[in-house]
N, CA, C and O atoms as CSV, one atom per row, in Angstrom:
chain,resi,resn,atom,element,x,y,z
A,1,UNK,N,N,0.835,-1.180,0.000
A,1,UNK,CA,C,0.000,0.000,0.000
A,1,UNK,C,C,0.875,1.236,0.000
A,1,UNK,O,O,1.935,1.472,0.578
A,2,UNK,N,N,0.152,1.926,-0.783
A,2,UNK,CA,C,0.901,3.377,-0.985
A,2,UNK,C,C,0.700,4.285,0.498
A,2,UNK,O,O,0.308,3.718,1.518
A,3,UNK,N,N,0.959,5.476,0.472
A,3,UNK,CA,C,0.515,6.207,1.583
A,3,UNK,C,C,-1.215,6.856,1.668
A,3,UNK,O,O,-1.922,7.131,2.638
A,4,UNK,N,N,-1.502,6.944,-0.093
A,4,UNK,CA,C,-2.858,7.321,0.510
A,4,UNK,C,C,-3.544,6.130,-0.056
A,4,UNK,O,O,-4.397,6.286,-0.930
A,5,UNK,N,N,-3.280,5.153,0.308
A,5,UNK,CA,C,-4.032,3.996,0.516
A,5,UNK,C,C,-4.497,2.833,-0.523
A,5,UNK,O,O,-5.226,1.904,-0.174
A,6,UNK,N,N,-3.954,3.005,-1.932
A,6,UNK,CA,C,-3.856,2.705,-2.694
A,6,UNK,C,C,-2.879,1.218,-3.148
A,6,UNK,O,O,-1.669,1.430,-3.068
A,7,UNK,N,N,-3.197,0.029,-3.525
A,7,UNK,CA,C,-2.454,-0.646,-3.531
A,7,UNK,C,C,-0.734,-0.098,-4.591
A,7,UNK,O,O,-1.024,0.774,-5.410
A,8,UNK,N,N,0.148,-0.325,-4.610
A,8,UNK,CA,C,1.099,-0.132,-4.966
A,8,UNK,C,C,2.215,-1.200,-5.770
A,8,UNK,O,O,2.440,-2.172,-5.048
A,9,UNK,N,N,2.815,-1.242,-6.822
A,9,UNK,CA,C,3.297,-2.756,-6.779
A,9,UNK,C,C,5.080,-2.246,-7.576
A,9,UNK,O,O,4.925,-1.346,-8.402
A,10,UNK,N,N,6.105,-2.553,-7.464
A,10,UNK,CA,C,7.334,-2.520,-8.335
A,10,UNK,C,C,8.031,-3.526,-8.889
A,10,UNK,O,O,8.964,-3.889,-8.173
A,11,UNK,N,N,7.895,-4.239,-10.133
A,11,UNK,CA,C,8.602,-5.367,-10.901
A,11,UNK,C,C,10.058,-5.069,-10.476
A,11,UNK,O,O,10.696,-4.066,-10.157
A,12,UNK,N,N,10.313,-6.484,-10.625
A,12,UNK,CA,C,11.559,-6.651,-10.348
A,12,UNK,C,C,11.997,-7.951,-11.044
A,12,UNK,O,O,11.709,-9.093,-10.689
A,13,UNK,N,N,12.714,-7.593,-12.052
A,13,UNK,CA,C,13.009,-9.010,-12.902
A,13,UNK,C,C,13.945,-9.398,-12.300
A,13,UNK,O,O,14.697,-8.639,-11.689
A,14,UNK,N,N,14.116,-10.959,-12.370
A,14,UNK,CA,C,15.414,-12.061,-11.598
A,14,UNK,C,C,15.990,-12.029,-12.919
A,14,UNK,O,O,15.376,-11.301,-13.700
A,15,UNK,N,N,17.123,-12.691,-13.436
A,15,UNK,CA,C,17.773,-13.676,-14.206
A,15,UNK,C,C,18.151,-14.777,-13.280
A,15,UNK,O,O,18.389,-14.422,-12.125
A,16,UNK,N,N,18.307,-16.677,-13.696
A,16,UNK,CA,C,18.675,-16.980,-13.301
A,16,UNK,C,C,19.754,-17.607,-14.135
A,16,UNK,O,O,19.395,-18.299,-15.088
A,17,UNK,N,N,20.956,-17.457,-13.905
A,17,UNK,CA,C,22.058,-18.179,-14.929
A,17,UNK,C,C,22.604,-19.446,-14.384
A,17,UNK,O,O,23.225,-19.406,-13.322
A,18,UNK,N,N,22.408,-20.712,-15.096
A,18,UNK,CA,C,22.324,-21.939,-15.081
A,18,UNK,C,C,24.109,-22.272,-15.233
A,18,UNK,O,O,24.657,-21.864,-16.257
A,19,UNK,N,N,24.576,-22.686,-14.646
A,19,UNK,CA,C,26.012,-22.983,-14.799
A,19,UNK,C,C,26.624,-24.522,-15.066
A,19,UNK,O,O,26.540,-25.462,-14.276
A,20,UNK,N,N,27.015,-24.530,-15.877
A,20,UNK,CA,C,27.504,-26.171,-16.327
A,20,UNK,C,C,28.234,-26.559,-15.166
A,20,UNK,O,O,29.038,-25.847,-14.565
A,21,UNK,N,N,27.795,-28.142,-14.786
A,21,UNK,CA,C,28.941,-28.494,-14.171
A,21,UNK,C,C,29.180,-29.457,-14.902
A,21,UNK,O,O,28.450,-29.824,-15.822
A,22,UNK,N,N,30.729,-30.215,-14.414
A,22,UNK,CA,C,31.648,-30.746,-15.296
A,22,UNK,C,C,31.278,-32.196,-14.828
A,22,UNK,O,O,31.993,-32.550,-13.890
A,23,UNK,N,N,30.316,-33.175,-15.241
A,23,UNK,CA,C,29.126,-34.261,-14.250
A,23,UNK,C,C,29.773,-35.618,-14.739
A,23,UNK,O,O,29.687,-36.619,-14.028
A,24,UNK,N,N,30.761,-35.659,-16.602
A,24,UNK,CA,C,30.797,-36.677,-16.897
A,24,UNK,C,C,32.354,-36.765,-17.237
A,24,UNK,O,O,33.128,-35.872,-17.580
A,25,UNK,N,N,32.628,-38.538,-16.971
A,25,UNK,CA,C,34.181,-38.439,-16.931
A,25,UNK,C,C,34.417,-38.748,-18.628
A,25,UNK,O,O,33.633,-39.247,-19.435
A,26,UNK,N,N,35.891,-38.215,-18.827
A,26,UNK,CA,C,35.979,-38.616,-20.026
A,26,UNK,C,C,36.289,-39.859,-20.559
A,26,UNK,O,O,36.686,-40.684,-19.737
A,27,UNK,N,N,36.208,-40.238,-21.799
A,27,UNK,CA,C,35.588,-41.883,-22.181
A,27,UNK,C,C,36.582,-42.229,-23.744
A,27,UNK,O,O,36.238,-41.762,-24.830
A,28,UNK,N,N,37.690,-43.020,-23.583
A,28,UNK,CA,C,38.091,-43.694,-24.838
A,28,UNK,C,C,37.413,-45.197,-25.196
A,28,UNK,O,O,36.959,-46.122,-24.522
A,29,UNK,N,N,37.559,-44.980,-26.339
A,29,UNK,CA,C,36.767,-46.543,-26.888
A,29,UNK,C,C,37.425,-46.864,-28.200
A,29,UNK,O,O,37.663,-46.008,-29.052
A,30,UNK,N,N,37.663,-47.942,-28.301
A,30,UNK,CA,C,37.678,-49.096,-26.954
A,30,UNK,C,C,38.671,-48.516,-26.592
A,30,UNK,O,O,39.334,-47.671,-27.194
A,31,UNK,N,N,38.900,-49.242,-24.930
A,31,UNK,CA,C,40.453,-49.194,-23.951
A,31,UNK,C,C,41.417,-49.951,-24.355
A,31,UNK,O,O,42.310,-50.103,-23.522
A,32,UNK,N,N,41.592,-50.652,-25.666
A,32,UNK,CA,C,42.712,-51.289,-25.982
A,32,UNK,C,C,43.286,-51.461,-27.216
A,32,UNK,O,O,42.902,-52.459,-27.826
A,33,UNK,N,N,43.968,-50.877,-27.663
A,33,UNK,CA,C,44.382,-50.864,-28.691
A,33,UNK,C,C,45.503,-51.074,-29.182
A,33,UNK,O,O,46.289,-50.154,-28.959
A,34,UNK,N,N,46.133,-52.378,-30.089
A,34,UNK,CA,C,47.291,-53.314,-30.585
A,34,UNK,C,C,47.469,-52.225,-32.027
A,34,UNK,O,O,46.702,-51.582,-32.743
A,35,UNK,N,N,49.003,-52.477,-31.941
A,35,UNK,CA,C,49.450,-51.644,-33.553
A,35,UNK,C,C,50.726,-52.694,-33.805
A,35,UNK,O,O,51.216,-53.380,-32.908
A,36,UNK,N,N,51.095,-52.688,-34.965
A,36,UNK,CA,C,52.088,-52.996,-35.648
A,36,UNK,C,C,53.318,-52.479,-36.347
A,36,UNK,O,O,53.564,-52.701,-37.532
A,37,UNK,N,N,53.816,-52.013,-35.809
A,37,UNK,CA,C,54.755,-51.126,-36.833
A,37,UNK,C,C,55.741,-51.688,-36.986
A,37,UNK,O,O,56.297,-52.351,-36.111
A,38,UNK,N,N,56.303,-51.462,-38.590
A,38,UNK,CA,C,57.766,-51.846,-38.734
A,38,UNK,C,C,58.835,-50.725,-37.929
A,38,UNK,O,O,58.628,-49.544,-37.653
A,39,UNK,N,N,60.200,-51.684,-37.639
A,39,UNK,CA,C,61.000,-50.367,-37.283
A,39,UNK,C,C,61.867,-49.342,-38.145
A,39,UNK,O,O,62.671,-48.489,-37.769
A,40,UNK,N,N,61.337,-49.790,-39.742
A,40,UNK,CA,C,62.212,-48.755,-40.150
A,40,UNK,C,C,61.279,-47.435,-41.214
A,40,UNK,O,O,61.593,-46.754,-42.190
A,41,UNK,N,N,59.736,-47.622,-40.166
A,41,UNK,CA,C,58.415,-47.005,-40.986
A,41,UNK,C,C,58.828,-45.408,-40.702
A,41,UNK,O,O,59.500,-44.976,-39.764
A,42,UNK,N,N,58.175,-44.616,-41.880
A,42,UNK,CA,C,58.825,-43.495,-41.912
A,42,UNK,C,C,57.767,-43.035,-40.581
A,42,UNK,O,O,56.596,-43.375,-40.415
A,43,UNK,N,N,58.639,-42.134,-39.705
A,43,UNK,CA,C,58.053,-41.943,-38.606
A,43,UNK,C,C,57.465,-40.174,-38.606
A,43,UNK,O,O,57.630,-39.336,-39.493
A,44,UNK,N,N,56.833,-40.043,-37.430
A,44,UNK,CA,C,55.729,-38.435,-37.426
A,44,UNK,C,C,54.694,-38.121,-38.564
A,44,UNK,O,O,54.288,-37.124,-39.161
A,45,UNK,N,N,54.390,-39.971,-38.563
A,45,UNK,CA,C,53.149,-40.073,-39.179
A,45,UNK,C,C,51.881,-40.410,-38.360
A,45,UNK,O,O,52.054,-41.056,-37.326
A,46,UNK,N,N,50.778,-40.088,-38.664
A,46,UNK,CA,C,49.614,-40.919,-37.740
A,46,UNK,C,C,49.623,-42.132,-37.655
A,46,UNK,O,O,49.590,-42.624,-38.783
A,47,UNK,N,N,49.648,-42.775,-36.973
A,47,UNK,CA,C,49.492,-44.015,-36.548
A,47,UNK,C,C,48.093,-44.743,-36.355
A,47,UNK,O,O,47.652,-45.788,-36.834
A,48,UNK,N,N,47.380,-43.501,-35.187
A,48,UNK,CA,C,46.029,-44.533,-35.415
A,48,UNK,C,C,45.084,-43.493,-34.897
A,48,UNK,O,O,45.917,-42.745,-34.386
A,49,UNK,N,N,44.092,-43.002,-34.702
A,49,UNK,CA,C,43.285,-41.798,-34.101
A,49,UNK,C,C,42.316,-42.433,-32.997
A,49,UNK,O,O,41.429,-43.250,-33.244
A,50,UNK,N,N,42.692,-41.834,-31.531
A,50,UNK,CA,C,41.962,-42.792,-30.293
A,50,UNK,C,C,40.929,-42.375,-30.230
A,50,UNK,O,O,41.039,-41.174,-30.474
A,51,UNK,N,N,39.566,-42.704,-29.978
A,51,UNK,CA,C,38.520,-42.616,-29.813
A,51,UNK,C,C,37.601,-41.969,-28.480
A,51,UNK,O,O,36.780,-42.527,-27.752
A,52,UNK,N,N,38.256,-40.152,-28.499
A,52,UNK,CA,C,38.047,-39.984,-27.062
A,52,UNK,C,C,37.014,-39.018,-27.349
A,52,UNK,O,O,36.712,-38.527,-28.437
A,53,UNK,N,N,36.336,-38.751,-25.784
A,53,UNK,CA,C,35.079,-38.309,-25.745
A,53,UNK,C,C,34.460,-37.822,-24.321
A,53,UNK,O,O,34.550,-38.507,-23.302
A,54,UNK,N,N,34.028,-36.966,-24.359
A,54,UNK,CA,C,33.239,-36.309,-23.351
A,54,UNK,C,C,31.615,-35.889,-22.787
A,54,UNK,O,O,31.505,-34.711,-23.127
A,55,UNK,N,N,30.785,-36.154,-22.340
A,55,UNK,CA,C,29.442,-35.629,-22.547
A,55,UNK,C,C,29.336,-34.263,-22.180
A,55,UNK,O,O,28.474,-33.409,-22.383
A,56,UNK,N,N,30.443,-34.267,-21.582
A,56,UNK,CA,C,29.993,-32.469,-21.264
A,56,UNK,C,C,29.876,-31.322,-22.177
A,56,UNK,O,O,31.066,-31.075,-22.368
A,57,UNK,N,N,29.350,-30.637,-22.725
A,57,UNK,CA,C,29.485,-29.968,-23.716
A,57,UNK,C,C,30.679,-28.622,-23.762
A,57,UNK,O,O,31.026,-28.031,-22.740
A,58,UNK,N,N,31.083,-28.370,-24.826
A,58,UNK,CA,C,32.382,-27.712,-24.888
A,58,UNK,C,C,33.865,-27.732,-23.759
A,58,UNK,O,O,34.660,-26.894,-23.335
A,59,UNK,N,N,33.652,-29.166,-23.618
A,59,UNK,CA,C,34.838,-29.681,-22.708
A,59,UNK,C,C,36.208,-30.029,-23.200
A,59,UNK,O,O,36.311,-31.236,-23.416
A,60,UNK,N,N,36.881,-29.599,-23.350
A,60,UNK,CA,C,38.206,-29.152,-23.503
A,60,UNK,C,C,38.988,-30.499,-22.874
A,60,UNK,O,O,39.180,-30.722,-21.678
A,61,UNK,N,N,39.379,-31.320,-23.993
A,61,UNK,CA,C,40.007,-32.852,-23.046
A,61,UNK,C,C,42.020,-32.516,-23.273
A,61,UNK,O,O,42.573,-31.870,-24.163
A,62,UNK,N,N,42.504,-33.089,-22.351
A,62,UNK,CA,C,44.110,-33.071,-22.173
A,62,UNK,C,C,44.557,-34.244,-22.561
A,62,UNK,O,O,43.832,-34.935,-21.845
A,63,UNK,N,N,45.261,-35.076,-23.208
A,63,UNK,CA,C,45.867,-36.373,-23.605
A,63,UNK,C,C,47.323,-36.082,-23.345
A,63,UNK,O,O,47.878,-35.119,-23.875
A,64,UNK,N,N,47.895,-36.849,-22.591
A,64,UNK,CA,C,49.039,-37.408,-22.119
A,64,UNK,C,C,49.867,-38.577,-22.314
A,64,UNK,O,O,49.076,-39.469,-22.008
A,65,UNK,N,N,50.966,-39.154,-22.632
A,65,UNK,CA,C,51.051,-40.462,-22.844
A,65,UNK,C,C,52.075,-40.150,-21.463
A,65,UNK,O,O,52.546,-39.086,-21.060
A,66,UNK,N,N,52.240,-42.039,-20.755
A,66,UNK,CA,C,53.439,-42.703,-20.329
A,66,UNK,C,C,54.016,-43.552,-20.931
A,66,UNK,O,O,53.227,-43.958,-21.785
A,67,UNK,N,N,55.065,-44.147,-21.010
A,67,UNK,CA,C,55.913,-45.354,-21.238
A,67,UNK,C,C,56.541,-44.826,-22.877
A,67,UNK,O,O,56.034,-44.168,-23.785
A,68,UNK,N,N,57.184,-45.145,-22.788
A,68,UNK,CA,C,57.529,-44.924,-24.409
A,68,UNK,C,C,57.776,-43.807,-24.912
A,68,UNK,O,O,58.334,-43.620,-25.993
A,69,UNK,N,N,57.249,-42.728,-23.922
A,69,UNK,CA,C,56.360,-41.444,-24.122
A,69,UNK,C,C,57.474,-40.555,-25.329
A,69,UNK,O,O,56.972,-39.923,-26.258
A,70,UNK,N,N,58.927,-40.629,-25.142
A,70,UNK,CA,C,59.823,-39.916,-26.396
A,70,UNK,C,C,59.823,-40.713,-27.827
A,70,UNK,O,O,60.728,-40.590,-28.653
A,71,UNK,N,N,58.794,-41.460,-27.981
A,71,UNK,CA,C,59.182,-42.051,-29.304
A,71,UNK,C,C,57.375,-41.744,-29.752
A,71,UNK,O,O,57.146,-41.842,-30.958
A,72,UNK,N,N,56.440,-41.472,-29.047
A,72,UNK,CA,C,55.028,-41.655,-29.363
A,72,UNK,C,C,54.560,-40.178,-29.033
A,72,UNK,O,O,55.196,-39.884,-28.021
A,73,UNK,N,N,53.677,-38.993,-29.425
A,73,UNK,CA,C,53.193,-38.176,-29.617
A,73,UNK,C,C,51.699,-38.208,-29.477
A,73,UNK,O,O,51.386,-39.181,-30.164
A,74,UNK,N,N,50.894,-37.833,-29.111
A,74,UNK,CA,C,49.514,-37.807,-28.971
A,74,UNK,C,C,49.146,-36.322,-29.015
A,74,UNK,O,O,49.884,-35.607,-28.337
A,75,UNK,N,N,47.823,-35.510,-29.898
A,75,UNK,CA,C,47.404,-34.236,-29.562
A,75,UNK,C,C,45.932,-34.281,-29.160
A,75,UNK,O,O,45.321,-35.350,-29.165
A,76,UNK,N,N,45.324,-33.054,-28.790
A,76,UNK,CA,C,43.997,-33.414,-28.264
A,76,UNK,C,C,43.011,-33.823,-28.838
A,76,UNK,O,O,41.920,-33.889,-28.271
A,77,UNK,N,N,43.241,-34.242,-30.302
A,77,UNK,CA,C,41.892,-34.947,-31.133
A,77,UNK,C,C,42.430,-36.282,-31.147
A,77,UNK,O,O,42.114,-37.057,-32.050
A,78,UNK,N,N,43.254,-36.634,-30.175
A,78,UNK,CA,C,43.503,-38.254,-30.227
A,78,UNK,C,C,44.619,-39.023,-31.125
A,78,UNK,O,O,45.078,-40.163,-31.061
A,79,UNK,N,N,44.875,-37.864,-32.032
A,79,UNK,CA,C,46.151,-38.706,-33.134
A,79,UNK,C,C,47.468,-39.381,-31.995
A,79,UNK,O,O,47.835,-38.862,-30.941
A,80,UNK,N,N,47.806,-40.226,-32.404
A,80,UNK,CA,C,48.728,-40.676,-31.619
A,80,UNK,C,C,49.884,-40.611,-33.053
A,80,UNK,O,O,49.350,-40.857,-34.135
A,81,UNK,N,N,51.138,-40.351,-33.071
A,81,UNK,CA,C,51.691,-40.327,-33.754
A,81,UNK,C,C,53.434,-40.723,-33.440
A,81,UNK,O,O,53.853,-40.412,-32.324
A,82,UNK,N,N,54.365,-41.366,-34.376
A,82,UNK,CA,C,55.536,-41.837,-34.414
A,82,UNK,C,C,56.457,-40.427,-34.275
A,82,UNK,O,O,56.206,-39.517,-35.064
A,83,UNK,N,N,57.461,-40.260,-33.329
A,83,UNK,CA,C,57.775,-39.184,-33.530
A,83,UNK,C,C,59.231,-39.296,-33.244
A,83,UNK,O,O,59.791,-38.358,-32.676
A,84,UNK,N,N,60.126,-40.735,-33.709
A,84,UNK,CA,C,61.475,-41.053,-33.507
A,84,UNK,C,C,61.476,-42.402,-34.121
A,84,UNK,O,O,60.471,-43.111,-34.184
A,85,UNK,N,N,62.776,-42.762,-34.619
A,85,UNK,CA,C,62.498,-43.648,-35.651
A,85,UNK,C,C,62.798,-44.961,-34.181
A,85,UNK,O,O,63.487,-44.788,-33.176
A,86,UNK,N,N,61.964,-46.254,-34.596
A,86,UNK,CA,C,61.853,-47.345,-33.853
A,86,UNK,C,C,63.160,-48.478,-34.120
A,86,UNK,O,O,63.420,-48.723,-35.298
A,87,UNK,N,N,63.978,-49.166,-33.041
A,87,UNK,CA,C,64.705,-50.004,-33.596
A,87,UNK,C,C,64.669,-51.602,-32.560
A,87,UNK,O,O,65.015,-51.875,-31.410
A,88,UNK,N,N,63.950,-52.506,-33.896
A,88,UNK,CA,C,63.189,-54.014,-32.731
A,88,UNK,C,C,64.366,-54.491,-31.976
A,88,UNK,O,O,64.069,-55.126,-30.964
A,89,UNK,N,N,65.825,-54.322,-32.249
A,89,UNK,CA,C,66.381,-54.923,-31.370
A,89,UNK,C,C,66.923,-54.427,-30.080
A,89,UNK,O,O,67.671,-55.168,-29.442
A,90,UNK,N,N,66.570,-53.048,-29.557
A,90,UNK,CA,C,66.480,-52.517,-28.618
A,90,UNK,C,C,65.178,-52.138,-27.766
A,90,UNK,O,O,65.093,-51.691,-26.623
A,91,UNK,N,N,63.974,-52.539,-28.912
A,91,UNK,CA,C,62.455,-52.071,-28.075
A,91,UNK,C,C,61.787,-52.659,-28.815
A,91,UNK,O,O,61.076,-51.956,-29.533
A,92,UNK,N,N,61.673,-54.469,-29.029
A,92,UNK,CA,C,60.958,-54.562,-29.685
A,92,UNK,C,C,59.284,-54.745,-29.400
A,92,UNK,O,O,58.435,-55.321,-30.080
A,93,UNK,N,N,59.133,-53.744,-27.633
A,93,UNK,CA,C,57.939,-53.966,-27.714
A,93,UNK,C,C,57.546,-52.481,-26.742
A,93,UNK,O,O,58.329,-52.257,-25.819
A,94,UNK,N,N,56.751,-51.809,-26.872
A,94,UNK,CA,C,56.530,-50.260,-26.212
A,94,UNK,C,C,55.317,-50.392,-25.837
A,94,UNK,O,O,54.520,-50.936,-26.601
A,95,UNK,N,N,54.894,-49.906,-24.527
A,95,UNK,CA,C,53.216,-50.019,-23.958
A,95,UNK,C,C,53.073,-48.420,-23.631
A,95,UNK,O,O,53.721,-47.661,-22.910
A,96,UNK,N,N,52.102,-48.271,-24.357
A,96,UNK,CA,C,51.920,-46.667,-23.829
A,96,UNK,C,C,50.886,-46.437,-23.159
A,96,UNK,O,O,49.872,-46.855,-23.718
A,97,UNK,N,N,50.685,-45.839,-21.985
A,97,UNK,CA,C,49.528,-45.292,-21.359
A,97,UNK,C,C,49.207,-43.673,-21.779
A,97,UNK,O,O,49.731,-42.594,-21.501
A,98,UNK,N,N,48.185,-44.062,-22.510
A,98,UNK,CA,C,47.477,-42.734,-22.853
A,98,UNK,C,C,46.595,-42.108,-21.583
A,98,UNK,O,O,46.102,-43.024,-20.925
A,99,UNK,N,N,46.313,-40.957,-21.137
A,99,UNK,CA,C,45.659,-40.519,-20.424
A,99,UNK,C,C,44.755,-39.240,-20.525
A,99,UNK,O,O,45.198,-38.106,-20.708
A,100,UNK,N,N,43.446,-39.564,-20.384
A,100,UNK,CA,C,42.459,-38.107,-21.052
A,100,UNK,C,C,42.013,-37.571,-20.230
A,100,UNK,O,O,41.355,-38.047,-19.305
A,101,UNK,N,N,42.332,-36.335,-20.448
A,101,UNK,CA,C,41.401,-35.334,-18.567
A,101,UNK,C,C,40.725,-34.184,-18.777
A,101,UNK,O,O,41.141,-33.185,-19.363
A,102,UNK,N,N,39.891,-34.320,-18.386
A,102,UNK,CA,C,39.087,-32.686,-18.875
A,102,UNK,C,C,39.590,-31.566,-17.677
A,102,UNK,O,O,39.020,-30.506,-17.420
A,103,UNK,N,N,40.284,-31.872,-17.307
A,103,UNK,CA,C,40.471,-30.558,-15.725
A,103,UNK,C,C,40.046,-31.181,-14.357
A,103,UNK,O,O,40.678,-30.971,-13.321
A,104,UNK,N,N,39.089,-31.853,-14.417
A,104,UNK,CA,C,38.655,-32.899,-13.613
A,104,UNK,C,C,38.242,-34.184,-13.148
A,104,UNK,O,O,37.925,-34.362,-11.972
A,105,UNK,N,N,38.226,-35.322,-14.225
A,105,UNK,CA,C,38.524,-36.539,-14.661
A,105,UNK,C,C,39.126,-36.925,-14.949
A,105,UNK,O,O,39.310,-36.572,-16.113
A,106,UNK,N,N,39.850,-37.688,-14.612
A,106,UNK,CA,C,41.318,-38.663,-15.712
A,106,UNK,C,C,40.646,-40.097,-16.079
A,106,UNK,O,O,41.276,-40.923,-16.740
């Protein structure tokens, strides 16, 4: 009520801004993957493209490798790539752990 007695009323718009959270972990498929290479294949070529993935929308994934990690290359669309030439009688066998993280999942 106003002062002379009158009902009175003032809008007041909200916004409410909805904020993503980061809900799903990230996902390669499959988890296993066998390659073949010769050791004298011309190398800092693609090799094989990993199959990674996120549900979150515009989530930004990190790929990492272990083991091997100076002879194998990975970027964030999954290429895994040769990036030193291979020789079987010093390595004739390399296991790499790839690893995908959005900032908060590995």
């Amino acid at each position: 009520w106003d002062g002379a007695g009158k009902k009175s009323s003032v809008p007041a718009k909200v916004t409410v801004a909805v904020v993503d959270v980061n809900e799903y972990r990230p996902v390669v498929f499959p988890r296993l993957y066998t390659l073949r290479v010769q050791e004298n294949a011309v190398y800092q070529n693609e090799l094989l493209r990993l199959n990674v993935s996120d549900g979150d929308v515009f989530q930004t994934l990190t790929l990492s490798i272990t083991g091997c990690s100076n002879a194998f290359s990975v970027n964030k669309d999954g290429a895994l790539s040769q990036r030193l030439p291979l020789d079987f009688e010093t390595t004739p066998e390399c296991q790499l752990l790839v690893n995908v993280s959005d900032g908060q999942w590995s």
